[in-house]
ZAMARGU-4260 file (C-alpha; in steps of 0.2 Angstrom, whole numbers, plus 5000, padded with zeros to 4 digits):
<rodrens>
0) 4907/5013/5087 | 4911/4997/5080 | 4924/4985/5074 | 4927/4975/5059 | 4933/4959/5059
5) 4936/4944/5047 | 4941/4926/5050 | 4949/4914/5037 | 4939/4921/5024 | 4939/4910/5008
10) 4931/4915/4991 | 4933/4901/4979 | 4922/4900/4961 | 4929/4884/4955 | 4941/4872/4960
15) 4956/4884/4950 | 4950/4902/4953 | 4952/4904/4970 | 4954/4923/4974 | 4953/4925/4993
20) 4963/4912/5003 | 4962/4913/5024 | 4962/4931/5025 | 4960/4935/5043 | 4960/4951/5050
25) 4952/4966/5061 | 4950/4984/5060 | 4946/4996/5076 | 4935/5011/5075 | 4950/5020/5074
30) 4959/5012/5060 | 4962/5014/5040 | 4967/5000/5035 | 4972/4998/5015 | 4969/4983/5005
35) 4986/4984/4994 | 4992/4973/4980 | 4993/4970/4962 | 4979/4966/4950 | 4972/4950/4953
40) 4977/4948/4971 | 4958/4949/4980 | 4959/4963/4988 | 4942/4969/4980 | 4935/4952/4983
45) 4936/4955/4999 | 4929/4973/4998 | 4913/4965/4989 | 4912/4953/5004 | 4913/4965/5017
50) 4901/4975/5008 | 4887/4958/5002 | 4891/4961/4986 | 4899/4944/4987 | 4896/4930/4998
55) 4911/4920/5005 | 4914/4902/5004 | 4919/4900/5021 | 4924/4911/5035 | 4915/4926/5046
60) 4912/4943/5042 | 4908/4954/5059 | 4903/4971/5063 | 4905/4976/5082 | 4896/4960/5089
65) 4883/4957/5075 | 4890/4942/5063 | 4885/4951/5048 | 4893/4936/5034 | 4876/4933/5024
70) 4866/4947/5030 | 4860/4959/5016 | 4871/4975/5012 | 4858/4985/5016 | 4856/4978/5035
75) 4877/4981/5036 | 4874/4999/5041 | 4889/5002/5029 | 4894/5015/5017 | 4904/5012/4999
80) 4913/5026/4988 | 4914/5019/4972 | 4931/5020/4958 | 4918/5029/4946 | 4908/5043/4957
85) 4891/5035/4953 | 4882/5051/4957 | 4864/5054/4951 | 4867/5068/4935 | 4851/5073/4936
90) 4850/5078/4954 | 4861/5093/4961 | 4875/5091/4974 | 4862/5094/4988 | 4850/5081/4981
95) 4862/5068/4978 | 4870/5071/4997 | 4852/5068/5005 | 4846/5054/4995 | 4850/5039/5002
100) 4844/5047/5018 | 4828/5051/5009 | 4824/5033/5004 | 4829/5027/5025 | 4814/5040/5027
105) 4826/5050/5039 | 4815/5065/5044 | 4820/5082/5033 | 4826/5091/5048 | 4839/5080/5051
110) 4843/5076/5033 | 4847/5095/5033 | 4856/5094/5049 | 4868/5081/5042 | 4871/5087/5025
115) 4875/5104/5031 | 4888/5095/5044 | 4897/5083/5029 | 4897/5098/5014 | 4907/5110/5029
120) 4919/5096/5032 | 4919/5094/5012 | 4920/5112/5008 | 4904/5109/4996 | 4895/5126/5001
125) 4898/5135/4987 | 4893/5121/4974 | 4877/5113/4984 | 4866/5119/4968 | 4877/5112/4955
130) 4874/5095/4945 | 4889/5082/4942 | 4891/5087/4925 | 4896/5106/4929 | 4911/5100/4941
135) 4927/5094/4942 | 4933/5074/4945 | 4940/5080/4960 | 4925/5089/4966 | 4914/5075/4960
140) 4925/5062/4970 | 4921/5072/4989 | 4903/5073/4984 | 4905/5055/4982 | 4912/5053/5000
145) 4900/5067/5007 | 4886/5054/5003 | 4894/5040/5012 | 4898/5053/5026 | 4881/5057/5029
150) 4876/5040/5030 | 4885/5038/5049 | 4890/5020/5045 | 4897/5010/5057 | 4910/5005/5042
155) 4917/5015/5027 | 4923/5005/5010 | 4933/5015/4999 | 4937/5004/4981 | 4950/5014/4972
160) 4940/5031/4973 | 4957/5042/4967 | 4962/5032/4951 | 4950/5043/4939 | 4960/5059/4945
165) 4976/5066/4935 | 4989/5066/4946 | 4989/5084/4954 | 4971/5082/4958 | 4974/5065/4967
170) 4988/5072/4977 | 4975/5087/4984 | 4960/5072/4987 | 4971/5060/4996 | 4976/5074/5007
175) 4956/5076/5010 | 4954/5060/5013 | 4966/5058/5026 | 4960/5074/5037 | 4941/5067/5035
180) 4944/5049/5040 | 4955/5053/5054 | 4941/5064/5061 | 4927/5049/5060 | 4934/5037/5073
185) 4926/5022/5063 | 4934/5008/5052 | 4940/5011/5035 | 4946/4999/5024 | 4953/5005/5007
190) 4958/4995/4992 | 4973/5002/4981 | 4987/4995/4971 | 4994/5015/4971 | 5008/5010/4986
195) 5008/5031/4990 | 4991/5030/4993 | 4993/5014/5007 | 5008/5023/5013 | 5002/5041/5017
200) 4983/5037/5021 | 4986/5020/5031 | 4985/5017/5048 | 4987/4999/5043 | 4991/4991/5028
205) 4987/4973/5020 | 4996/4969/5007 | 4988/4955/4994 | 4996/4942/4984 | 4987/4927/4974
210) 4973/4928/4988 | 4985/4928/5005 | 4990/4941/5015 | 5008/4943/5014 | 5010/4955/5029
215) 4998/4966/5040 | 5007/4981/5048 | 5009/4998/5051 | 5013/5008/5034 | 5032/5012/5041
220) 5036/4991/5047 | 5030/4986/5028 | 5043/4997/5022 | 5057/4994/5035 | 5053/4978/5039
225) 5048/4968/5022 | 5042/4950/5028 | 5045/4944/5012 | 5051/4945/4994 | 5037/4949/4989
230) 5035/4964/5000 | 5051/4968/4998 | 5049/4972/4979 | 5030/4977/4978 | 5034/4992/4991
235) 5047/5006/4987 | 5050/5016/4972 | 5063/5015/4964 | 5062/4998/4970 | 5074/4988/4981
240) 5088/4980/4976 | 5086/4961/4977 | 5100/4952/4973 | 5103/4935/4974 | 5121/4930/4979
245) 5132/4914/4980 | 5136/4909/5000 | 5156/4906/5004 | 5156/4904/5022 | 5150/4914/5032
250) 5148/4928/5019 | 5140/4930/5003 | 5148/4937/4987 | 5144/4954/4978 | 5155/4954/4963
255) 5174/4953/4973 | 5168/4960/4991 | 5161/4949/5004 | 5146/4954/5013 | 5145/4946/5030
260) 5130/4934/5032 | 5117/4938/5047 | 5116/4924/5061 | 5106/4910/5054 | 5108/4891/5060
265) 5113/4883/5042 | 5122/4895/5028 | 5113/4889/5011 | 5122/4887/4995 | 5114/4906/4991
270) 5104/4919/5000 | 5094/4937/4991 | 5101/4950/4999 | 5091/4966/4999 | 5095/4986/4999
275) 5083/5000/4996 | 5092/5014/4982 | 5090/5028/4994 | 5100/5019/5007 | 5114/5016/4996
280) 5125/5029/4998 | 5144/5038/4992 | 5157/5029/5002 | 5167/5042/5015 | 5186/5039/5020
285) 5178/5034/5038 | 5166/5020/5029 | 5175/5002/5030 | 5160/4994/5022 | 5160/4997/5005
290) 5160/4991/4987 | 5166/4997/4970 | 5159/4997/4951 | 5156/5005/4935 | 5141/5018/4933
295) 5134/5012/4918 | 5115/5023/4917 | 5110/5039/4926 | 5091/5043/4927 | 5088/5061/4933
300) 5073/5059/4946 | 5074/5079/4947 | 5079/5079/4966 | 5090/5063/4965 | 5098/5054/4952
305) 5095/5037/4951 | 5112/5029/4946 | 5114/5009/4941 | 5133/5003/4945 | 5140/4986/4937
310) 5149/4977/4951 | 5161/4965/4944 | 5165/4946/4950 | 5178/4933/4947 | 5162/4921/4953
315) 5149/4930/4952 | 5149/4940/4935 | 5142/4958/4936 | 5130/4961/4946 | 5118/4977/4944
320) 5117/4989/4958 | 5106/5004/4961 | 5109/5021/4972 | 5099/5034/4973 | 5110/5050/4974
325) 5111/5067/4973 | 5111/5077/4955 | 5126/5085/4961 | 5138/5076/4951 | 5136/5068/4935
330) 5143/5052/4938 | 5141/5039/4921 | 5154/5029/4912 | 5165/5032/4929 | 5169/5018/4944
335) 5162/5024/4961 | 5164/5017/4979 | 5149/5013/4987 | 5145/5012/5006 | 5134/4996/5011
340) 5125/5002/5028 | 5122/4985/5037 | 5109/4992/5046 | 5098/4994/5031 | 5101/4977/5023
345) 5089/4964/5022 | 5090/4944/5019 | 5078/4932/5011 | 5080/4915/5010 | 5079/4908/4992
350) 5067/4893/4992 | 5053/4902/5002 | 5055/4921/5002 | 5054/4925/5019 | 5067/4938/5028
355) 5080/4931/5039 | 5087/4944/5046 | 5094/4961/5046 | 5109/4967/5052 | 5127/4960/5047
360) 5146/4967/5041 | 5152/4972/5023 | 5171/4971/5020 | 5179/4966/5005 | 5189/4948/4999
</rodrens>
């Protein structure tokens, strides 16, 4: 089995579109890894290089020990699944499953052989005589990934293969997907701007932003451990509070309660402090670490509420903060008392964005 790797990957089509900027990375025979981000961000420029549908403009593409950077897609030995399922409508599951074996003139008892294997795993017995046009987008979509399955890449490329499916039907696919994969002990790499998709089907994850990786990391240290702002609010839904806050020694003020600052060599005139909804939580009689506001707008998330507090500030104004809670109680137009857990706060300094650190002390002025 082989490995992927790239290093300091460049694309650049003039000197202001610049969409892949020194994206270094490898991924073992036994890794997913997802290419995340927002629109515009390169991840599916750097699919198309991996694949030779694009040529970098500096850097190396290499498969095992074979420096595959301007070598012809079909001398990759890899196999795509496309967004759109880009099956042949005239030909029937069976027929569309053996044809790129066909045209590597593979002999007939093995193209049997190997499409009997891929429709078990696929559960596409029953529809093996059917055409595209007499099945479901979800049935469709693993026929698509039977035909790259048959292939025995040494590397699968997946670009947004879920994002025609409604939203029941994606669930039951990305489930597929993830038992199939973990089952081929090759390299995957996956492109998505759909974070549950990164998140549940991920070994590791990429995330994009204007042509850089911001952070490469297992699925649960991009969540609990957000390099960066950008990370930070890109991953998490509801998304994490990010508030930036004026610095008064060693604490920094939300609304009239001090929050302590972490360790950090220089205090700076302000500093973003971070807290995921769901780790917001109702203050007990026990918790010393809390703050209080107005709930000013309750949205009902059907197993949580997701409830926006005004803090007041002599200094700082009002400042919006978001917990998700339980539906338990319906809690707008009323002041609540909030408990801060230092353990799930983050920083980030101002000017660049990067974390500082996580742990500190809350108490109030």
């Amino acid at each position: 089995m082989a490995k992927l790797e790239l290093k300091n990957l460049n694309k650049t089509y003039s000197p202001k579109v610049i969409p892949v900027k020194d994206v270094s990375l490898t991924v073992d025979n036994h890794e997913f890894l997802t290419l995340l981000g927002p629109s515009g961000c390169g991840k599916s420029t750097v699919l198309r290089m991996i694949a030779g549908l694009e040529e970098p403009t500096q850097g190396q593409i290499k498969i095992g020990d074979v420096d595959v950077t301007y070598k012809r897609p079909s001398d990759r030995n890899i196999a795509m699944v496309f967004q759109s399922y880009a099956l042949y409508p005239h030909m029937t599951v069976y027929e569309n499953l053996a044809s790129g074996l066909k045209l590597k003139k593979v002999p007939s008892a093995d193209i049997k052989r190997r499409v009997a294997e891929v429709s078990e795993v696929l559960g596409l017995g029953e529809l093996m005589n059917r055409k595209p046009g007499q099945m479901s987008g979800g049935q469709r979509q693993r026929v698509a990934v039977g035909r790259a399955l048959v292939r025995n890449a040494d590397v699968y490329l997946l670009d947004e293969p879920l994002s025609n499916l409604d939203a029941l039907l994606r669930e039951r696919v990305r489930a597929d997907l993830k038992q199939i994969f973990a089952a081929q002990k090759v390299p995957v790499v996956y492109v998505t701007h759909d974070q549950t998709e990164a998140m549940t089907l991920s070994t590791k994850v990429a995330l994009l932003n204007d042509g850089y990786v911001q952070q490469l990391d297992p699925p649960e240290r991009i969540y609990n451990h957000p390099a960066n702002l950008f990370v930070a609010g890109f991953v998490g839904s509801p998304q994490m509070n990010l508030l930036t806050l004026p610095c008064q020694g060693k604490s920094a003020l939300l609304g009239n309660f001090q929050v302590r600052l972490p360790d950090i060599p220089t205090v700076p005139p302000q500093i973003v402090l971070g807290i995921r909804p769901e780790d917001v939580r109702i203050a007990q009689p026990e918790d010393t670490q809390t703050i209080r506001g107005r709930v000013f707008l309750v949205e009902n998330l059907g197993m949580h509420n997701l409830v926006s507090v005004r803090v007041e500030g002599s200094q700082t104004g009002g400042i919006t903060l978001r917990a998700l809670l339980a539906t338990d109680q319906n809690w707008n137009g009323e002041d609540i008392t909030l408990a801060l857990p230092p353990e799930d706060i983050h920083w980030f300094d101002v000017q660049s964005g990067h974390a500082v650190a996580k742990r500190q002390m809350v108490g109030k002025v």
